[in-house]
N, C-alpha and C positions, 0 to 999 in steps of 0.2 A: 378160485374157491376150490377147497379139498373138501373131500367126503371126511367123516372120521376115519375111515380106515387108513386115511393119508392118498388114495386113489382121487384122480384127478378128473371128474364126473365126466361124461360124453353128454354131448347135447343130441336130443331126439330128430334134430335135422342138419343134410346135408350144412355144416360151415366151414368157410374157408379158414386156411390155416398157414403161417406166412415164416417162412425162417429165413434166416439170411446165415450165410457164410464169407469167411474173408479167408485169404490166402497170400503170402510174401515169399519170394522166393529170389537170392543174387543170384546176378547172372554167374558163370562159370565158361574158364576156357575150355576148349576141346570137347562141346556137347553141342550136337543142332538145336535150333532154338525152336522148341514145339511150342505155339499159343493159338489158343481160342479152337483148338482142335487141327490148326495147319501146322506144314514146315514152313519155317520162312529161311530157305535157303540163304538167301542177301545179307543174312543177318552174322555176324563175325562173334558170337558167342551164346549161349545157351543158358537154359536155367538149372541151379543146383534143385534139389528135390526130387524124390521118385515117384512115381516110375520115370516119370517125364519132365516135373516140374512146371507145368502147363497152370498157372494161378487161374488163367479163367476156367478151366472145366473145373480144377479143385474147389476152389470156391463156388461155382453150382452145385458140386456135389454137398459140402457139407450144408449150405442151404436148404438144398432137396431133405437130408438128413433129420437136421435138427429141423424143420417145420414136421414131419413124418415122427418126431421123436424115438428117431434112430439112430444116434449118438452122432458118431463123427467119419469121416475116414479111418482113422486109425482103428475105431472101432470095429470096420469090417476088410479090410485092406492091407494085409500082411506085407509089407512090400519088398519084404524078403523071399514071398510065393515064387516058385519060378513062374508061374502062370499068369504076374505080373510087369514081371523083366520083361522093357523093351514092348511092351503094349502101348499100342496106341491111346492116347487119351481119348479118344470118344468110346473105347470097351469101358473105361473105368467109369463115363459118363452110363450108357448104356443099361451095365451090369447096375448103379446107384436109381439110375429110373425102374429097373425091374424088383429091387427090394421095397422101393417104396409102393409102388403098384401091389407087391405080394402084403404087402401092409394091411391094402384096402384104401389107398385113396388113388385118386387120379390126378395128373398132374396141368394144372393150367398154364403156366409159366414162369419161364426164370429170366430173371433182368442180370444182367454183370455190366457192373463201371471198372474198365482195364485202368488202374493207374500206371505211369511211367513217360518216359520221354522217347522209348523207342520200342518197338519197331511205331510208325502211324498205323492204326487200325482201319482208319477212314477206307482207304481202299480195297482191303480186302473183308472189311464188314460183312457185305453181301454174302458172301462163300462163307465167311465163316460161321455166322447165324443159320447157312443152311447146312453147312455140316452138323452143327452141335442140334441143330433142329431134330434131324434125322437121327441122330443119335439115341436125341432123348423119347422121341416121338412127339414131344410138344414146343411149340416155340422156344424162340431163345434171341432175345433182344442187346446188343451189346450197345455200349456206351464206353469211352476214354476221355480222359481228363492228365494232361499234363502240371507234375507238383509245380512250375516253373523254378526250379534248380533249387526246392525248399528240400533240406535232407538226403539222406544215403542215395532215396530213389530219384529223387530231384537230380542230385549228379551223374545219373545212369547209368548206378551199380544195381540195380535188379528191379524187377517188376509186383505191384501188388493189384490185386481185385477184392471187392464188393459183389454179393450177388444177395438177391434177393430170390425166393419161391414162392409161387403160390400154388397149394396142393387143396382137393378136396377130396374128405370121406365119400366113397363111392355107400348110396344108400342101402344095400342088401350085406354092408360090413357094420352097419351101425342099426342094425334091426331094421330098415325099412324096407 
């Protein structure tokens, strides 16, 4: 429901607020393969995309984003900045939890489903939920699903994620 003035009402109490982002990116020769906030040195090719091409932080991020209705990555993420080059993806995660917090909400959780056939997640899960935990300051629950060999990614030309957010109005940004 809008107001007439087309403005989009605030409710008088803390509610939750849920956006989701996705992110694809092929893989590429000659780049380390950055995901879920790790190196996975083992790994014989990398993701195209900048800074890093890392589909699960990117896809937390525009999650985080649009639930905050703060557009997207591109909207705040120059990634021609030199201050971007070669940044680790948990700054990019990091810096996207501190715009949303400058918001006025605080963040509950973010869920990401890794789609692809490689690298396996399963074993480095642990680390890597606590990297991007750390990062974001609040959890971070990952999930993988293999296409089994349905499409580009199916055949293990590049990687995509799913992430869900759940942010809330912190109560002294929304009058209480």
């Amino acid at each position: 429901m809008t107001t007439p003035s087309g403005d989009v009402p605030r409710s008088r109490f803390p509610l939750p607020r849920i956006g989701t982002g996705v992110d694809i990116h092929p893989f590429v020769a000659g780049r380390p393969l950055r995901l879920a906030g790790l190196d996975w040195p083992d790994e014989p090719v990398g993701l195209a995309g900048e800074p890093d091409g890392d589909v699960v932080v990117h896809a937390a991020c525009n999650a985080l984003l649009t639930a905050a209705d703060l557009g997207d990555l591109g909207t705040h993420f120059d990634t021609s900045a030199p201050e971007w080059e070669g940044a680790a993806p948990t700054a990019l995660l990091a810096e996207t939890a501190r715009l949303v917090r400058d918001a006025g909400f605080e963040i509950g959780n973010v869920s990401v489903q890794l789609i692809g056939e490689r690298p396996k997640l399963g074993p480095r899960r642990s680390e890597a939920q606590k990297v991007l935990a750390a990062a974001l300051g609040a959890p971070v629950f990952l999930g993988a699903a293999t296409p089994e060999g349905l499409g580009w990614i199916g055949r293990g030309d590049g990687l995509a994620a799913v992430a869900n957010a759940l942010i809330v109005e912190v109560p002294s940004a929304i009058g209480g």
